[in-house]
N, CA, C and O atoms as CSV, one atom per row, in Angstrom:
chain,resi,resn,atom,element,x,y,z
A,1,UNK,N,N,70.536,56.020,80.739
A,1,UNK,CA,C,70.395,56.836,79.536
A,1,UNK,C,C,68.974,56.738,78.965
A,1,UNK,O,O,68.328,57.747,78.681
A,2,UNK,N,N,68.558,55.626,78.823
A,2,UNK,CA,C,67.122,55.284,78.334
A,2,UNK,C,C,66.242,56.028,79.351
A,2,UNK,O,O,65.460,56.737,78.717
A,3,UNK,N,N,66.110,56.116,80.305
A,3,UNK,CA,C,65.146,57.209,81.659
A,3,UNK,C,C,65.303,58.554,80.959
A,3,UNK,O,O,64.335,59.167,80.508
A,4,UNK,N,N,66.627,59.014,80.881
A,4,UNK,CA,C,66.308,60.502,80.484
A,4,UNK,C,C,65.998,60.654,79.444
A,4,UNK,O,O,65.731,61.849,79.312
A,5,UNK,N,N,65.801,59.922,78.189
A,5,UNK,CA,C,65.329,59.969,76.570
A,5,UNK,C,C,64.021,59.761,77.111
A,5,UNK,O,O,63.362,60.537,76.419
A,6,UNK,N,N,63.193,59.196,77.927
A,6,UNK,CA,C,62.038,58.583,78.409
A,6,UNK,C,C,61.573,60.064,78.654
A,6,UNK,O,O,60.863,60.685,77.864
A,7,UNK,N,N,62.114,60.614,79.982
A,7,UNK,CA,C,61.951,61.585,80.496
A,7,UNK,C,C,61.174,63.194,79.217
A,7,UNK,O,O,60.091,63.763,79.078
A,8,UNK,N,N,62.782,63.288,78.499
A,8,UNK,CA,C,62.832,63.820,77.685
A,8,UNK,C,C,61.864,64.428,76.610
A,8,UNK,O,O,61.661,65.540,76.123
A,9,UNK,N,N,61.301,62.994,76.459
A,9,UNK,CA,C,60.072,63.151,75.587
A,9,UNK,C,C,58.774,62.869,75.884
A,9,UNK,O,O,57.855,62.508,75.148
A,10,UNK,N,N,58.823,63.124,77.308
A,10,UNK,CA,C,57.292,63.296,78.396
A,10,UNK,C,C,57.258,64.520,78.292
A,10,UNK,O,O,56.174,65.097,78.214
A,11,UNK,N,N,58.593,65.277,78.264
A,11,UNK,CA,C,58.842,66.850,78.479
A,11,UNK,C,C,58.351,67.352,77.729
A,11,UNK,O,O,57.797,68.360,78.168
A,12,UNK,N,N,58.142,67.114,76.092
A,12,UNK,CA,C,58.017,67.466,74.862
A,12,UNK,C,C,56.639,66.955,74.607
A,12,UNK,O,O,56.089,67.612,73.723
A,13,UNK,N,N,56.056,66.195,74.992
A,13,UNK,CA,C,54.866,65.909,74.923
A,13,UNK,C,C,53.681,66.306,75.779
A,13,UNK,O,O,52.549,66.239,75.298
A,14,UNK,N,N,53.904,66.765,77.174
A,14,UNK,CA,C,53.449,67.260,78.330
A,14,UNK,C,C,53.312,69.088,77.726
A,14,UNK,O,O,52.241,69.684,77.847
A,15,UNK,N,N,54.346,69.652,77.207
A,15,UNK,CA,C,54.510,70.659,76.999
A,15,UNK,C,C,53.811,70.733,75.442
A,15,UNK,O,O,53.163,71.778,75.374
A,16,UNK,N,N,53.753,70.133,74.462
A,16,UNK,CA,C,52.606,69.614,73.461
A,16,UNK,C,C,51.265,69.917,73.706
A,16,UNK,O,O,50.573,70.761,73.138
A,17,UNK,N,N,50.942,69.092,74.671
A,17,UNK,CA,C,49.300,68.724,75.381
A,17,UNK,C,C,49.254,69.952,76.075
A,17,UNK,O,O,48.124,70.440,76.090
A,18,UNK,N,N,50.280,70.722,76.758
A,18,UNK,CA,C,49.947,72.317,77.356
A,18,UNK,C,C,49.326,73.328,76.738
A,18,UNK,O,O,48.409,74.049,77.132
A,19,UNK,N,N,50.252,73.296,75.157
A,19,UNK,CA,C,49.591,74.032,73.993
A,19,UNK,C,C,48.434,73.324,73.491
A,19,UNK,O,O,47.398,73.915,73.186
A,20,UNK,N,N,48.498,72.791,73.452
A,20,UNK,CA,C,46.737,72.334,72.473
A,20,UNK,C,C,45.586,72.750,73.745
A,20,UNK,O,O,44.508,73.313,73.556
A,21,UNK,N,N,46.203,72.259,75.203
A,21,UNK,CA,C,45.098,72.991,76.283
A,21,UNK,C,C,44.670,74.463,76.166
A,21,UNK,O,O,43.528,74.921,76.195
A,22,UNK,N,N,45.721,75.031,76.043
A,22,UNK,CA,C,45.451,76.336,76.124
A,22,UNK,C,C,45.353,77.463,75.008
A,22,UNK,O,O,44.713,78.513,74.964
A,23,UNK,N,N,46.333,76.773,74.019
A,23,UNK,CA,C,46.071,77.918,72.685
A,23,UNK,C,C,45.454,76.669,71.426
A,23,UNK,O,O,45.385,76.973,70.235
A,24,UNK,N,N,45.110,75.482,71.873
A,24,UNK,CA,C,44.589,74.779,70.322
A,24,UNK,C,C,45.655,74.605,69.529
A,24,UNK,O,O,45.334,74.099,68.453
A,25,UNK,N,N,46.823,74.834,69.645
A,25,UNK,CA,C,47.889,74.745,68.826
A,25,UNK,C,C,48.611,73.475,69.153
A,25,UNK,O,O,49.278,73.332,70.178
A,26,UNK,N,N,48.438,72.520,68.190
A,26,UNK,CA,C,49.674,70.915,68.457
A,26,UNK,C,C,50.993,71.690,67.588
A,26,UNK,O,O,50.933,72.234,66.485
A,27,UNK,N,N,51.866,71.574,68.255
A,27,UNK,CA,C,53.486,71.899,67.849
A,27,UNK,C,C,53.583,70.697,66.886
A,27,UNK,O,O,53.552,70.635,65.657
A,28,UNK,N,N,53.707,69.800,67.815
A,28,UNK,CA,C,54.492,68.268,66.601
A,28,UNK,C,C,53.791,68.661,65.092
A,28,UNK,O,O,54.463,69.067,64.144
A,29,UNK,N,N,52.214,68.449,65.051
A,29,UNK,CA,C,51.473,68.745,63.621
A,29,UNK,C,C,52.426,69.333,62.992
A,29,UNK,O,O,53.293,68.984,62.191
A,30,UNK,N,N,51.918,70.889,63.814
A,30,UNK,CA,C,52.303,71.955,62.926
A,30,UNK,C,C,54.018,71.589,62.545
A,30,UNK,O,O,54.076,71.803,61.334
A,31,UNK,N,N,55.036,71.265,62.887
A,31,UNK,CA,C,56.227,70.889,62.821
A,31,UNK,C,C,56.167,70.131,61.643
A,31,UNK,O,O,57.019,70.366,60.787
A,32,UNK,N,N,55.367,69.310,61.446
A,32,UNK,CA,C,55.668,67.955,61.009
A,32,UNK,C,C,54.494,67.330,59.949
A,32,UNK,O,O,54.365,66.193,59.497
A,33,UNK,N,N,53.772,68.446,59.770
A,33,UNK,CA,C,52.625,68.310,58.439
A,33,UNK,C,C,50.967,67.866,58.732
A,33,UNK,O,O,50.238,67.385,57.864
A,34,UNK,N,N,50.550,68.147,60.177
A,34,UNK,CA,C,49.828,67.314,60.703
A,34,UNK,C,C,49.545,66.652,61.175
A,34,UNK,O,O,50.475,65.890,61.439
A,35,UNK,N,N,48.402,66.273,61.664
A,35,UNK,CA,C,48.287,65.300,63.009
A,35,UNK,C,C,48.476,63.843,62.407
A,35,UNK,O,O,48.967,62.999,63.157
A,36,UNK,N,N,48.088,63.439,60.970
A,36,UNK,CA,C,47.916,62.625,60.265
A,36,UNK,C,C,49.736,62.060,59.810
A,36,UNK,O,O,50.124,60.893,59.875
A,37,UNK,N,N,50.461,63.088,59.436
A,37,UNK,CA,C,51.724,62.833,58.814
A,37,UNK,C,C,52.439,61.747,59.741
A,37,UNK,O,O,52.520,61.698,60.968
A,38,UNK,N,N,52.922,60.908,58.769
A,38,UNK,CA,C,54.190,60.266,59.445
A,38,UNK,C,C,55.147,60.064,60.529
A,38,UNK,O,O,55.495,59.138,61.261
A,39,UNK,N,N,55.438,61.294,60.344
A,39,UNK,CA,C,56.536,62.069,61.423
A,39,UNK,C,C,56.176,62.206,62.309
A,39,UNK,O,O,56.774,61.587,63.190
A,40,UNK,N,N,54.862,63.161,62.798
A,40,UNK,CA,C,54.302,63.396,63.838
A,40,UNK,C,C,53.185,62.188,64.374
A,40,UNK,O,O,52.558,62.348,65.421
A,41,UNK,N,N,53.074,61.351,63.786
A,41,UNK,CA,C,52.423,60.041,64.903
A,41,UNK,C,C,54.131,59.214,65.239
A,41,UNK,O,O,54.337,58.766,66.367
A,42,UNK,N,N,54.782,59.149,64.586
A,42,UNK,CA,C,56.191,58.793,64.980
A,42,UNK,C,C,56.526,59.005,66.206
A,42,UNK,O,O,56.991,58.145,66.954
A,43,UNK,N,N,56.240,60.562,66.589
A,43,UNK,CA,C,56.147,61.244,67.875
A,43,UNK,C,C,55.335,60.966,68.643
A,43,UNK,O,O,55.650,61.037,69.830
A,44,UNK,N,N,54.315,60.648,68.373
A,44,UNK,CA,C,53.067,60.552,69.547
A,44,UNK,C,C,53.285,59.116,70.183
A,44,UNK,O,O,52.862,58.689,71.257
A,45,UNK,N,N,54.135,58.434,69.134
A,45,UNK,CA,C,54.412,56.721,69.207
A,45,UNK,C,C,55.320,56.948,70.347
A,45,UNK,O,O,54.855,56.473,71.384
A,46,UNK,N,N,56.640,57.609,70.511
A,46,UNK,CA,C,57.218,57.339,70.931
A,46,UNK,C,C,57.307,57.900,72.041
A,46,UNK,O,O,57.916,57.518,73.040
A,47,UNK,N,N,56.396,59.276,71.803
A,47,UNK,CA,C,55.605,59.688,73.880
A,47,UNK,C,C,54.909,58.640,74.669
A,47,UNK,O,O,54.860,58.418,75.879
A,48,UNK,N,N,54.366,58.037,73.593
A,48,UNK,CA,C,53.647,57.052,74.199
A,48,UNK,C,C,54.269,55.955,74.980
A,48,UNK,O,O,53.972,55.512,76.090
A,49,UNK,N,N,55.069,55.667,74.262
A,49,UNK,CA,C,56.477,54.493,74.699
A,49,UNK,C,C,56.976,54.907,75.682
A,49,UNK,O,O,57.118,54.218,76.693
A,50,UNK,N,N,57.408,56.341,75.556
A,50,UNK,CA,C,57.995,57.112,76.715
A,50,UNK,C,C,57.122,56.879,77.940
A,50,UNK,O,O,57.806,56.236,78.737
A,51,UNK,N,N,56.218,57.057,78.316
A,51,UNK,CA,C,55.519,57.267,79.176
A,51,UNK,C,C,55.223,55.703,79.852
A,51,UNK,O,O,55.129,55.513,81.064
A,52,UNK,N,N,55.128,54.895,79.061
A,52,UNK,CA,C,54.841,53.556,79.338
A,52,UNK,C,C,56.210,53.084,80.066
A,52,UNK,O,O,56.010,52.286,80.982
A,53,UNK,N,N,56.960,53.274,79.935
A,53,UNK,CA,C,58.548,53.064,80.275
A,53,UNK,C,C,58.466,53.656,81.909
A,53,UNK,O,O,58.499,52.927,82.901
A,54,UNK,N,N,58.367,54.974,81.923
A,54,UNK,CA,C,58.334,55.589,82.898
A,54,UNK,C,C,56.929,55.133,84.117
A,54,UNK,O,O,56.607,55.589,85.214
A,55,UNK,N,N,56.505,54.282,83.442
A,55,UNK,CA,C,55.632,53.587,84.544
A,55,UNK,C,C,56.304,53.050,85.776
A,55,UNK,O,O,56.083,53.282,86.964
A,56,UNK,N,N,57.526,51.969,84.954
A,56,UNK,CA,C,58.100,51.837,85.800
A,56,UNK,C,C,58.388,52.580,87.227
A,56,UNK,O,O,57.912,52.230,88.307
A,57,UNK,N,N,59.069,53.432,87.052
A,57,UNK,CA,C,60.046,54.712,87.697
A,57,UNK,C,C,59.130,54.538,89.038
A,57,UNK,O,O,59.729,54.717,90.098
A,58,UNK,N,N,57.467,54.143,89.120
A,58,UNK,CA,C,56.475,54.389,90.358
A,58,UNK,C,C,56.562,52.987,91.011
A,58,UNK,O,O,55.726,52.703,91.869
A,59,UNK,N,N,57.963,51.674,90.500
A,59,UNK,CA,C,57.676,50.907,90.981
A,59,UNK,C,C,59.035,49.765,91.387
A,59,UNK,O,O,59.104,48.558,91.622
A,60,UNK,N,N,60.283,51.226,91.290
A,60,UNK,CA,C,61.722,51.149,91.531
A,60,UNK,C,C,62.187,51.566,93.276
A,60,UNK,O,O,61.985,52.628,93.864
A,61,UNK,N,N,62.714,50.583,93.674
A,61,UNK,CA,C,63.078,50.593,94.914
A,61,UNK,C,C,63.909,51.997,95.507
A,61,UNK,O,O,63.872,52.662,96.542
A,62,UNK,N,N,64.734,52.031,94.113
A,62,UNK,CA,C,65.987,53.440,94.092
A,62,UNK,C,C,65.942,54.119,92.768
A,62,UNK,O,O,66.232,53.510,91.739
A,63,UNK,N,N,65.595,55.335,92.774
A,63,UNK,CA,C,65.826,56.198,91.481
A,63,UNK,C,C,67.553,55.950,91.242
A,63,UNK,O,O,68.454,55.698,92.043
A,64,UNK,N,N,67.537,56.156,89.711
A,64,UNK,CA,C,68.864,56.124,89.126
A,64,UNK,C,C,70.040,57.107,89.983
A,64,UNK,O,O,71.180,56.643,90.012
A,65,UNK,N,N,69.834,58.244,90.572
A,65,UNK,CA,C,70.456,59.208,91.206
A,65,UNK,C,C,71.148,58.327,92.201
A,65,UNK,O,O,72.357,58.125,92.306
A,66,UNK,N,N,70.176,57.846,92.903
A,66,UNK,CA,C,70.534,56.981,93.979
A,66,UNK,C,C,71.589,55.804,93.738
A,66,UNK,O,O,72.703,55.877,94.256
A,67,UNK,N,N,71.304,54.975,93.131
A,67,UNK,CA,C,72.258,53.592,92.964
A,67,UNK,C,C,73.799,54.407,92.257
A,67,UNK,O,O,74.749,53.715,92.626
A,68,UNK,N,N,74.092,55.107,91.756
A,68,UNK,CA,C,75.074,55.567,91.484
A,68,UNK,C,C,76.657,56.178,92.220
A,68,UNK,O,O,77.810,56.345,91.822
A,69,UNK,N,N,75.815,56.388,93.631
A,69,UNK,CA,C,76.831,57.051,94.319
A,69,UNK,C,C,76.715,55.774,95.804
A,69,UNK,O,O,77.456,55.893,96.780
């Protein structure tokens, strides 16, 4: 469960960093009062976490798919 919340919010953050590449537009900010607000470093905290987590994933013998069946 924790992989796909991981996942999840690589998705949302990857797709974040797409818009600011291409149209200058941060979603979370604008969502959430700015790059500065609360809320939205909350988010950046926890992409960040996300992503750090998912380090792992490059250093697992068997993806989750796998050990299951």
């Amino acid at each position: 469960m924790l992989d796909k919340i991981a996942l999840t919010l690589l998705v949302i953050g990857g797709l974040n960093w797409g818009l600011v590449g291409i149209f200058s537009f941060d979603l979370v900010a604008w969502l959430f009062g700015g790059t500065g607000a609360i809320l939205s470093r909350v988010v950046y905290v926890l992409v960040a976490l996300s992503a750090i987590w998912c380090i792992t994933f490059l250093f697992r013998e068997h993806s989750p798919a796998e050990s299951r069946g």
